[in-house]
N, C-alpha and C positions, 0 to 999 in steps of 0.2 A: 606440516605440509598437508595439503589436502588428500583427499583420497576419491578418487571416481571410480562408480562399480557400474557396469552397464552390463545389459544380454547381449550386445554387439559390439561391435568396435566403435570409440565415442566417434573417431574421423566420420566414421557414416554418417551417424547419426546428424553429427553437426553438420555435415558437408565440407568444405572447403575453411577447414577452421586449425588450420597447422600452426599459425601464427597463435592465435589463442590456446592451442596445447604445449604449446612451447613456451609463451607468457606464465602457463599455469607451474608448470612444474618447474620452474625458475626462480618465483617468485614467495620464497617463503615468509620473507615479512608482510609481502601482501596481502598474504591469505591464511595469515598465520588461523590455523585449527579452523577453516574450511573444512567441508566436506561438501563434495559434487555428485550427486546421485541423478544417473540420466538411462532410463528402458522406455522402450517405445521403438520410434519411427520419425522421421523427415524432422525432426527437433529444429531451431536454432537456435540458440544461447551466443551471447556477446556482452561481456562485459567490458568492453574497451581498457579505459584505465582505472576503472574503478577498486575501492579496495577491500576486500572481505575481511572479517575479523570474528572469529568464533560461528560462524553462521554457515546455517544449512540448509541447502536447497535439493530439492526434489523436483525432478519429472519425468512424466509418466505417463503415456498414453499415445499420440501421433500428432505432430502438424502445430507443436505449439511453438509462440515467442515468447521468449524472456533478452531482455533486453537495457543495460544498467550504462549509464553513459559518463564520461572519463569524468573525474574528482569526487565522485560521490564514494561515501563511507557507508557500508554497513557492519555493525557491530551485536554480536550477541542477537542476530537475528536469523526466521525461518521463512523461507518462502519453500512451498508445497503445490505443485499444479499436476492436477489431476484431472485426465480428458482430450479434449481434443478441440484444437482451434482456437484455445485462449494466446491473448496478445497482451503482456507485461512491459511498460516502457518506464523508466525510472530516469529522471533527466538528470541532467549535470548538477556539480557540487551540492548534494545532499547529505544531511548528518544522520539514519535512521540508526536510532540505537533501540536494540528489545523489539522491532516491528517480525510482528508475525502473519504473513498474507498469505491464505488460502484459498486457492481454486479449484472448485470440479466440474464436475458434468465437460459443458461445450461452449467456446463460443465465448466466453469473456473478454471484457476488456478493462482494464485497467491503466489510469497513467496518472503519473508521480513527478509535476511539476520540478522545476528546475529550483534548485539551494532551498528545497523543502528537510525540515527536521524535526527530529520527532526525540522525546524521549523512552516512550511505549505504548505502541499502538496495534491493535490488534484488528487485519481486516478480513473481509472474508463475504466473498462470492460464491452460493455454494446450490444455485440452478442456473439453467441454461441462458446464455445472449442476455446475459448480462453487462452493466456497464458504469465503475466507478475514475470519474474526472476528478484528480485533485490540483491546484492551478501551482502558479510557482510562488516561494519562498510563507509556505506554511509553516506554523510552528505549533506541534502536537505536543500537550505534555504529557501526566502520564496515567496511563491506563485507559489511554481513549479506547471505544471501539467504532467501528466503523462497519456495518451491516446491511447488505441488500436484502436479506430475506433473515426470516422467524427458524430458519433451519427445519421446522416440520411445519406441517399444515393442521390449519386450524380450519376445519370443515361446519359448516351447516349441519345440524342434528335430520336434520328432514329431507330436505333437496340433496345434499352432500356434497354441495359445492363449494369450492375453495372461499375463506373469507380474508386470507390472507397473502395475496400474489406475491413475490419479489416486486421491487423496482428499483429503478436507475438511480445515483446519487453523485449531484453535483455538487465538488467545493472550489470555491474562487479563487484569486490570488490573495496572497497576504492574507488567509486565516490563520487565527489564532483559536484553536480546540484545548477548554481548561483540563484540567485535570479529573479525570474520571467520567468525562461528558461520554456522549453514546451519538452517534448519529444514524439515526435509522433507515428503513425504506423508503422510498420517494423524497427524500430531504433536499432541499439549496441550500445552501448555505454563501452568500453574497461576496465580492470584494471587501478586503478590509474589516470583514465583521469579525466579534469578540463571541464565542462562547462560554458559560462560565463553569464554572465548577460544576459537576455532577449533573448538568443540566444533558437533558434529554430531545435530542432534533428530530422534530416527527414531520415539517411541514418546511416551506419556503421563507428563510430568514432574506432578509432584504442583504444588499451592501452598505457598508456602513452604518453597521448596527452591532449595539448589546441585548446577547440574548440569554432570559438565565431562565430556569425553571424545569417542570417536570408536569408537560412536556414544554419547551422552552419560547417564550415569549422576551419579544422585543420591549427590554424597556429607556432604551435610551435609540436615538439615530442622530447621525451626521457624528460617530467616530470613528478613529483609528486607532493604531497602535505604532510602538516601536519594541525591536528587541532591546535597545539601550537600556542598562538598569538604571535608575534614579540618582543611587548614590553613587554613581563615578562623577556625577558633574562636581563631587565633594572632592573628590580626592586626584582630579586631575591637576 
């Protein structure tokens, strides 16, 4: 059963969320080895029906949303928001197994498509009014990361000026992220596009496209994918 430690009382914190603490502490298969960690201020958190599993959440700061919406699963995963004003939306029936999302400063946003699934993915928003879209029914596998910024600055020797800002990152529906791919600052990533292994997203991938490389280049357009494996059409 989970455990929640706050500097106040969580009802405060949450507002009007009796239903939700009464879900929590009822609910031991659902949240089996949760942990709910909530200080701050005007919080609110809603997991509808969603279900936790091994996973740890953190918040911290004043005025934030976290928000997971009924049939989605998280498993063996961390969500951390740190700050003030960030907004977390996680849409229905999701699979995120191992995803670790990080938020600070202020002002973030984040949203997590509808029956999107991930095997390991690691994201992380970590300056101010920031903002990552991911569309519905993505399939992450594993060791993606996902990065709006360089985490420190990369300055001008002379001027001192930043050479490295954060930016915004958009992914569409129906992406498919290979295994160990990265996707950077300012990246799109299109409908229906394939990223491949280890490859590296610095710029705007069309829809409908493969893209492999370091950093990652379109070499095929007009496809798609399916999660169906191959060899069940053998064995049906």
């Amino acid at each position: 059963m989970p455990t929640t430690r706050t500097s106040q009382p969580i009802t405060q914190l949450l507002g009007n969320r009796s239903k939700f603490l009464h879900y929590l502490a009822r609910s031991r298969d659902w949240f089996g080895g949760t942990r709910i960690i909530v200080r701050g201020s005007r919080h609110s958190v809603n997991v509808h029906q969603s279900r936790l599993i091994r996973t740890n959440i953190e918040i911290d700061g004043a005025s934030n949303i976290l928000e997971i919406e009924p049939g989605t699963r998280l498993i063996d995963s961390v969500i951390v928001i740190k700050g003030k004003g960030h907004h977390v939306h996680i849409g229905r029936n999701c699979l995120l197994n191992r995803m670790t999302l990080v938020l600070q400063s202020s002002e973030c946003q984040v949203k997590i498509g509808n029956l999107t699934t991930s095997s390991s993915v690691n994201i992380d928003l970590g300056e101010p009014r920031l903002s990552l879209q991911i569309g519905d029914d993505c399939m992450f596998s594993h060791r993606v990361e996902i990065m709006c910024g360089d985490a420190h600055s990369l300055d001008d020797a002379v001027t001192g000026d930043r050479l490295n800002p954060p930016k915004n990152i958009q992914i569409g529906n129906h992406v498919w992220l290979g295994a160990e791919s990265a996707i950077l600052k300012g990246s799109s990533v299109g409908d229906n596009s394939i990223i491949g292994f280890r490859s590296v997203v610095t710029s705007q991938i069309p829809s409908c496209s493969l893209a492999v490389g370091i950093p990652a280049r379109v070499t095929r357009n007009g496809v798609t994918w399916t999660r169906d494996l191959p060899w069940q059409n053998f064995v049906q």
